[in-house]
N, C-alpha and C positions, 0 to 999 in steps of 0.2 A: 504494500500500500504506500504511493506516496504522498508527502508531506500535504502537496497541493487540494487533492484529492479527501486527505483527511480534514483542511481547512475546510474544503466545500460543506462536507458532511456537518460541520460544528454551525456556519453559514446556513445551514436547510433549518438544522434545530431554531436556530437563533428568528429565522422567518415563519416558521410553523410553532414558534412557543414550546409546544411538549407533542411528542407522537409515540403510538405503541405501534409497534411490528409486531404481527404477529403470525407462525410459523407453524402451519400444518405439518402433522410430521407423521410418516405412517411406511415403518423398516427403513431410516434412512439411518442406519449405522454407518453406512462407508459415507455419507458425506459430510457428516455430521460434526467431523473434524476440520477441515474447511472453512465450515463456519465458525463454529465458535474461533477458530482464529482471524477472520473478520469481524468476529464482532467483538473482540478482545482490542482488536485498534479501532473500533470505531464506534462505539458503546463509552462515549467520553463525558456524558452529561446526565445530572439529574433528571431532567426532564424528559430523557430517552426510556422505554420501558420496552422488553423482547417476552413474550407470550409466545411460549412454546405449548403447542396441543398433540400429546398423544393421542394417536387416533386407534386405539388398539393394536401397538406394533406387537409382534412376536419374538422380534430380533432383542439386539443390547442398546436398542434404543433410548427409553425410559433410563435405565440406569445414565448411560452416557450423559443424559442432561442432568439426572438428578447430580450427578457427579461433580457436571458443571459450573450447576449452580450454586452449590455446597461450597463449592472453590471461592464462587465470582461472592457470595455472602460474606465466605470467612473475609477477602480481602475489602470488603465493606464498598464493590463494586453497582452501585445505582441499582435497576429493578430489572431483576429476571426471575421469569413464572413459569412454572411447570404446573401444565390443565391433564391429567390423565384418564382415561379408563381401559376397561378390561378390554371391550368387543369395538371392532373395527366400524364403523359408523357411516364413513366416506369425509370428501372433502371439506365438501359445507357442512355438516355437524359439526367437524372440528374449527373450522371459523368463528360458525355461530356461538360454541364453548368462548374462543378467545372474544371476540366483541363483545359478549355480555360481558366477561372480566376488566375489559379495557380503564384505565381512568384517565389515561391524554385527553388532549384536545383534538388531535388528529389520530385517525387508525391507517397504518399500514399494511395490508396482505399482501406476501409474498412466499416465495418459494425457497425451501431447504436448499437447492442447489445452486439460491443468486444466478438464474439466469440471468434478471436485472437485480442491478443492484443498489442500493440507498440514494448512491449519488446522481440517480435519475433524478429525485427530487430536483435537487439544485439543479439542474440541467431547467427543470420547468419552472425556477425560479425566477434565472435569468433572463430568460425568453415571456416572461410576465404573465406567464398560462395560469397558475393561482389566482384565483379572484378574492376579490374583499368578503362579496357572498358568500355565506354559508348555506343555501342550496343548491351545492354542487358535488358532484362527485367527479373523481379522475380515472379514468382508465387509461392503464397504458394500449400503446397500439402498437403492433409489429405490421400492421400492412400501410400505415398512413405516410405520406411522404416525409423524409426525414428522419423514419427510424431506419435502424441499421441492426440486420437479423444475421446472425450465422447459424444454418440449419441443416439439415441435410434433406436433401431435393425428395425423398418419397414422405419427410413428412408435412413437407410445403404443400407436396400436390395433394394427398389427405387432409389438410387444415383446407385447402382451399376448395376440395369437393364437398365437406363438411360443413363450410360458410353456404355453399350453395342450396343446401336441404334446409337448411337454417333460415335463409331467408326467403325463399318459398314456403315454410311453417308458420312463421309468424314475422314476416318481411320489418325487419326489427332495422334501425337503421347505424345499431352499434357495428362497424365493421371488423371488430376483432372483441367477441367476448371471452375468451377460453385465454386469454392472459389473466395470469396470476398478479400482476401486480396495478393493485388498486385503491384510490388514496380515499376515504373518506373524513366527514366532518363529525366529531359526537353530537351535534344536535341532532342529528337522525339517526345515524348508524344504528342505534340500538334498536328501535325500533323497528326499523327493516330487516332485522337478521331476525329477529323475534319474531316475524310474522315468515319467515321463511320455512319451508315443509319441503325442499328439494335438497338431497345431501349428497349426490351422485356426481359426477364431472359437469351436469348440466345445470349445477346449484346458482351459476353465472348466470343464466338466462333468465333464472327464475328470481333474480336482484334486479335486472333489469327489472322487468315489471314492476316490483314494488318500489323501485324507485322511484318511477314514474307514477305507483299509488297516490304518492307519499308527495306530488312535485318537488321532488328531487333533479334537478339536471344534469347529465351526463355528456362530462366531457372528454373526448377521445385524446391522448396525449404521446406523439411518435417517442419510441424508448431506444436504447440500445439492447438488444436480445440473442443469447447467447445460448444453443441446444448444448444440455451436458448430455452427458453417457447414463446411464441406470434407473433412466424413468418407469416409474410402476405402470405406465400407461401403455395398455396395447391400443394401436393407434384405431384398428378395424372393428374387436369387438366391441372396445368401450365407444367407436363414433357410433355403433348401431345401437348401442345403450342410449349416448347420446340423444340418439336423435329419438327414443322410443320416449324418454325422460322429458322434451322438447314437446312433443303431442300431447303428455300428460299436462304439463304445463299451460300449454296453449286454452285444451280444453277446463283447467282452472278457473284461465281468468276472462273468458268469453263465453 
């Protein structure tokens, strides 16, 4: 990590006040260390707070954090949270867990593997995407001009046959909901996860809507996005889960 990079990150805190990250986790032992030594240089301020949700890993997961944060306590390091349980839930169950816990001003969801990472913020600070409004919400985008994806070509062309069934279901006009990283406000947050009932890969589409319950705005924001190796995701069965999850939803809320 360098210097500059850790300035920005302190510069994000300092323009958002206080924000929780918070970190679905479900068998990410191998990356697990990765992170916590990113968030060992950049976990530099009271007002930062990291909400880890086990999702019923079966791995050495749980302990690694519990481990973690036993450490990052003893050394009297700011606010890390371990949410657990037994049985495996899905994605958005374990969000939902950390939002309810959240006490920032801002929530951030992202991914164990930092495909993006913290310092997108700043990125959307300095280019003045942040509004003074607090009904907004930010979604990163890997397809909107500007961002800069490294991926590998069969899961481009599956996220993009994917988008396609997507918007024929419910002709939604978010053009990348399946990115994890997503900036919300605590004046609603809570509320919209609480009313949430979709816990599958398709838990995103199912926030859009109650965003939009809730007139929430939805703003699309290009990121830098970065495929790792060991994702739990099979691209073809979970997009037919997907897109089964998508229909249920549709017929929800129409």
């Amino acid at each position: 990590m360098f210097k500059a990079e850790k300035n920005q990150i302190k510069k994000t805190i300092s323009n958002l006040k206080s924000i929780s990250y918070i970190f679905p986790v479900f068998n990410e032992e191998e990356r697990l260390i990765n992170l916590f030594k990113y968030l060992d240089k950049n976990i530099t301020h009271k007002n930062q707070e990291v909400i880890f949700v086990n999702d019923g890993s079966f791995d050495s997961s749980k302990t690694l954090i519990k481990n973690y944060i036993v450490k990052k306590n003893r050394e009297n390091k700011y606010n890390f949270i371990l949410i657990t349980y037994s049985k495996n839930k899905g994605k958005g169950f374990a969000l939902k867990k950390g939002v309810q816990n959240s006490k920032k001003e801002w929530v951030l969801t992202l991914d164990v593997d930092l495909s993006a990472k913290f310092s997108e913020l700043n990125s959307w600070l300095n280019k003045k995407y942040i509004l003074k409004e607090k009904n907004f919400s930010y979604f990163g985008s890997r397809i909107l001009s500007g961002a800069n994806v490294d991926a590998i070509y069969i899961r481009k062309f599956l996220g993009n046959i994917f988008r396609i069934f997507e918007k024929i279901l419910i002709n939604s006009r978010v053009n990348d909901t399946q990115c994890g990283f997503k900036l919300y406000h605590k004046s609603y947050v809570k509320k919209v996860f609480k009313s949430l009932k979709t816990f599958g890969f398709a838990h995103d589409v199912e926030i859009i809507f109650l965003l939009h319950k809730y007139n929430i705005n939805i703003k699309e924001l290009p990121i830098n996005w970065t495929h790792k190796p060991g994702s739990k995701i099979n691209i073809v069965l979970d997009s037919i889960n997907m897109i089964y999850e998508i229909i249920k939803i549709k017929l929800r809320y129409f």
